[in-house]
C-alpha positions as CSV (number, residue, x, y, z in Angstrom):
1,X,114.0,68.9,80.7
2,X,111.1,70.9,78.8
3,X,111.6,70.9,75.1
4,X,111.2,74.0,73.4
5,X,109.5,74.0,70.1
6,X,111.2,75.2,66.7
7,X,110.5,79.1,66.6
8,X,110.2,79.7,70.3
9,X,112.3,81.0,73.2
10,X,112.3,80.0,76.6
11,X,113.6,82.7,79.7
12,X,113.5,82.0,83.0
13,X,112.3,84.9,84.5
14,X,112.8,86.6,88.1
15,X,110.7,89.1,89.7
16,X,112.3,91.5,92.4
17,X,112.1,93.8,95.1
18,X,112.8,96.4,97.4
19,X,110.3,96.8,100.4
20,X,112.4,99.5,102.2
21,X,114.0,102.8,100.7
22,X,117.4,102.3,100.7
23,X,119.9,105.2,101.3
24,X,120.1,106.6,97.5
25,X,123.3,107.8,96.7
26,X,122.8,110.7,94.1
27,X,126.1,111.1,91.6
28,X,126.6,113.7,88.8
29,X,125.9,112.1,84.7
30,X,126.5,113.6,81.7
31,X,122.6,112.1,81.3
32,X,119.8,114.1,82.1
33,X,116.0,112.6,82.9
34,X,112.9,114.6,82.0
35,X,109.4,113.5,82.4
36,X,107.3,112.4,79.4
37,X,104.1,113.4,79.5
38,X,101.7,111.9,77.3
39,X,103.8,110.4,74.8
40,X,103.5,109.9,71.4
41,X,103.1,105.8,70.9
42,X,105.3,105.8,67.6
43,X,108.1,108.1,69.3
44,X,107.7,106.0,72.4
45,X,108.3,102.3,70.2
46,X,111.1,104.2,68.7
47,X,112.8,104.4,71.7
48,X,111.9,101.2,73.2
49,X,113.1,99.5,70.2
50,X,116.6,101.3,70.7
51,X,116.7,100.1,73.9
52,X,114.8,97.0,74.0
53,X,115.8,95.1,70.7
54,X,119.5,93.8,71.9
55,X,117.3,91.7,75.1
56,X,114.5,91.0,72.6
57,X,111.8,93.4,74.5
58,X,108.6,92.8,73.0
59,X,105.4,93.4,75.2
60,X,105.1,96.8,74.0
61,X,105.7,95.7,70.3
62,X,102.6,93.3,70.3
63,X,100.0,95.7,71.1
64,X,97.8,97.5,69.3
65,X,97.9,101.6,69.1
66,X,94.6,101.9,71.2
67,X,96.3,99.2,73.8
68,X,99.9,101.0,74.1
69,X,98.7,104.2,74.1
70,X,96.2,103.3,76.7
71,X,99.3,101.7,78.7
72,X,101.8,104.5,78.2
73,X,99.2,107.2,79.0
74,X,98.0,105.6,82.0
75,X,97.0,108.3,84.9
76,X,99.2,106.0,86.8
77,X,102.2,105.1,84.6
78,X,104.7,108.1,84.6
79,X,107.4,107.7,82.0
80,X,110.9,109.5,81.9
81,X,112.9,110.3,78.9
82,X,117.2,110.2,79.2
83,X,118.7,112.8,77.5
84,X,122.4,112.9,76.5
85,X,122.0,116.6,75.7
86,X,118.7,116.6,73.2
87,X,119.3,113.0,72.2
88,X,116.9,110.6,73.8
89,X,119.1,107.5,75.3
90,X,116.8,105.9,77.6
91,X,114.1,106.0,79.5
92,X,111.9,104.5,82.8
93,X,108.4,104.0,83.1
94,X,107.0,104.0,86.2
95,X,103.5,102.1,87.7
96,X,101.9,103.3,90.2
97,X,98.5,102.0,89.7
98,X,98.6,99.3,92.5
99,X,98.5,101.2,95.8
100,X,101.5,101.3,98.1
101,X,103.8,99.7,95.1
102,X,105.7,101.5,91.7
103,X,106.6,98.9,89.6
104,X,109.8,99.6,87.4
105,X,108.2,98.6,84.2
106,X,111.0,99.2,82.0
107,X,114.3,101.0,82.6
108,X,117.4,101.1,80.2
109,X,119.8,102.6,77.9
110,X,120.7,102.8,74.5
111,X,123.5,99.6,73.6
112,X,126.4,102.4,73.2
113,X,125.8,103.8,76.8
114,X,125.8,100.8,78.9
115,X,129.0,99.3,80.7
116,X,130.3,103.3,81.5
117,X,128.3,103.7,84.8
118,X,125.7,105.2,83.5
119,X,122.9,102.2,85.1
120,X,124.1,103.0,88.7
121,X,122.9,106.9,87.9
122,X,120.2,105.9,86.4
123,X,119.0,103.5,89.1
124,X,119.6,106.3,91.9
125,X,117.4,108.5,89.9
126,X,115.0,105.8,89.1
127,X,114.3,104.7,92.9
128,X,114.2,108.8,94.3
129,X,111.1,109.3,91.5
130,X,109.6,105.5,92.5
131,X,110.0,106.0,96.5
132,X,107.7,108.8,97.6
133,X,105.1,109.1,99.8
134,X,103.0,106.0,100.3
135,X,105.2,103.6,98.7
136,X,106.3,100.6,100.7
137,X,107.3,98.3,97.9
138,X,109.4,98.9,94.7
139,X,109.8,95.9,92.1
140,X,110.6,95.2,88.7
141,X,111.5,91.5,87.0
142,X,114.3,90.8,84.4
143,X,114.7,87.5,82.5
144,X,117.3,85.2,80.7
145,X,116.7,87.3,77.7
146,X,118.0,90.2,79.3
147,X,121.6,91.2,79.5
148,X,123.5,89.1,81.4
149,X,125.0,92.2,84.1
150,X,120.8,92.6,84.1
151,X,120.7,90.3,87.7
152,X,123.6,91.2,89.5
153,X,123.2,94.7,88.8
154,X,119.8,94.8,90.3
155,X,121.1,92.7,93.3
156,X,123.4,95.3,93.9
157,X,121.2,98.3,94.0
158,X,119.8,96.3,96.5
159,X,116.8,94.1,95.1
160,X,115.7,90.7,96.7
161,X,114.3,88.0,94.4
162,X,111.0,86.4,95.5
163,X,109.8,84.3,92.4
164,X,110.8,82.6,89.4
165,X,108.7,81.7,86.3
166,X,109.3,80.0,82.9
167,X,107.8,81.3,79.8
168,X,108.0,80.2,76.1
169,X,107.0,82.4,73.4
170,X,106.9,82.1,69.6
171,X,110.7,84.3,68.7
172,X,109.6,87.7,67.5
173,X,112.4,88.0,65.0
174,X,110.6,84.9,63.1
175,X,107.5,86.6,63.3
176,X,109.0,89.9,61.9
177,X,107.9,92.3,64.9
178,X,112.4,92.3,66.1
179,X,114.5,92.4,63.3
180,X,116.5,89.0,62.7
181,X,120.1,90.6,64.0
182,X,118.3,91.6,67.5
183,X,119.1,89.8,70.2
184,X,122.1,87.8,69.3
185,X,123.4,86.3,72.4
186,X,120.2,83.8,71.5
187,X,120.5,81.7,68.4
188,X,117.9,81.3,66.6
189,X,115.9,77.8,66.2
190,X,113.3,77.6,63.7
C-alpha cells in the first residue's frame, strides 16, 4: 500500500478508447446541444463547476484566465453547450489538436439530470460531432473520483481501456478552489 498524506486524494485513473466508429444510435431528448463558440472563461467555470464539483473536477479551476481561456478557445478544442430549453445543463469539449484523434475532454450533466437517460443521448451526440472525417481514434479517461456509473457507462458505449495511472493531489476543497460539501462520496482527511 501507498500512504496518502493528510489533505490529499488519491484516484486511480483509466484512460479509454474507441479506434472504430461504432454504429451511433441517434434517440430523441428533451436536451438540445449547441456549439460554443468562443466562450466566456467565467461563464464557462460556471458551468463546469455545476457539473464538475459532485466528482471534484478541477483542472480547469487551477488555471489562470490567460491559461483557460487559451485552452477553451483553442482553434482545435470545439465546445458544446446542453440546453434544457435556454438553461445550460451540460456540456462537451472536444480536442482535436492531435491529428487523427478527438479527445472527449470533458462531457457531463448537471447532478439533477443524470440517472434519466439523458448520458446515453448525450454520448450518441457526443461521438457523431467527435467521429468525422479523419478521425481513427476517439478517447477520453475517467477516474475514482468520478461517479461510480462513470466506467461501466463508458464500457457500454463501447470504450476499451488501455492504461491505468495513480495520481495524488493536495484536496481542492482544503485549499478553497471546490467548496467543502463537493464531492461527498470522498471523506475528507486533513
Amino acid at each position: 500500500m501507498i500512504p496518502v498524506p493528510d489533505g490529499h486524494l488519491a484516484d486511480i485513473v483509466t484512460h479509454l478508447e474507441m479506434t472504430a466508429k461504432p454504429v451511433i444510435t441517434r434517440k430523441d431528448s428533451s436536451l438540445s446541444v449547441k456549439a460554443w463558440k468562443q466562450p466566456d472563461p467565467d461563464a464557462y467555470l460556471t458551468l463546469f463547476r455545476k457539473v464538475g464539483e459532485p466528482w471534484l473536477w478541477q483542472s480547469r479551476l487551477l488555471m489562470s484566465t490567460e491559461e483557460l481561456t487559451a485552452a477553451i478557445r483553442h482553434p482545435d478544442v470545439e465546445i458544446f453547450l446542453v440546453q434544457q430549453d435556454e438553461r445550460h445543463v451540460g456540456f462537451i469539449e472536444l480536442d482535436f489538436r492531435e491529428a487523427g484523434q478527438c479527445e472527449i475532454g470533458f462531457f457531463g450533466l448537471i447532478p439533477e439530470l443524470n440517472g434519466q437517460g439523458h448520458g446515453r443521448w448525450l454520448m450518441a451526440e457526443t461521438l457523431t460531432k467527435a467521429w468525422r472525417e479523419g478521425i481513427k481514434r476517439v478517447w477520453l479517461h475517467t477516474c475514482t473520483l468520478d461517479s461510480p456509473r462513470a466506467m461501466i457507462f463508458y464500457l457500454n458505449s463501447g470504450f476499451v481501456a488501455y492504461k491505468r495511472e495513480i495520481g495524488i493531489g493536495p484536496d481542492q476543497r482544503l485549499t478553497g478552489v471546490l467548496p467543502m460539501d463537493a464531492g461527498p462520496h470522498i471523506p475528507i482527511i486533513n
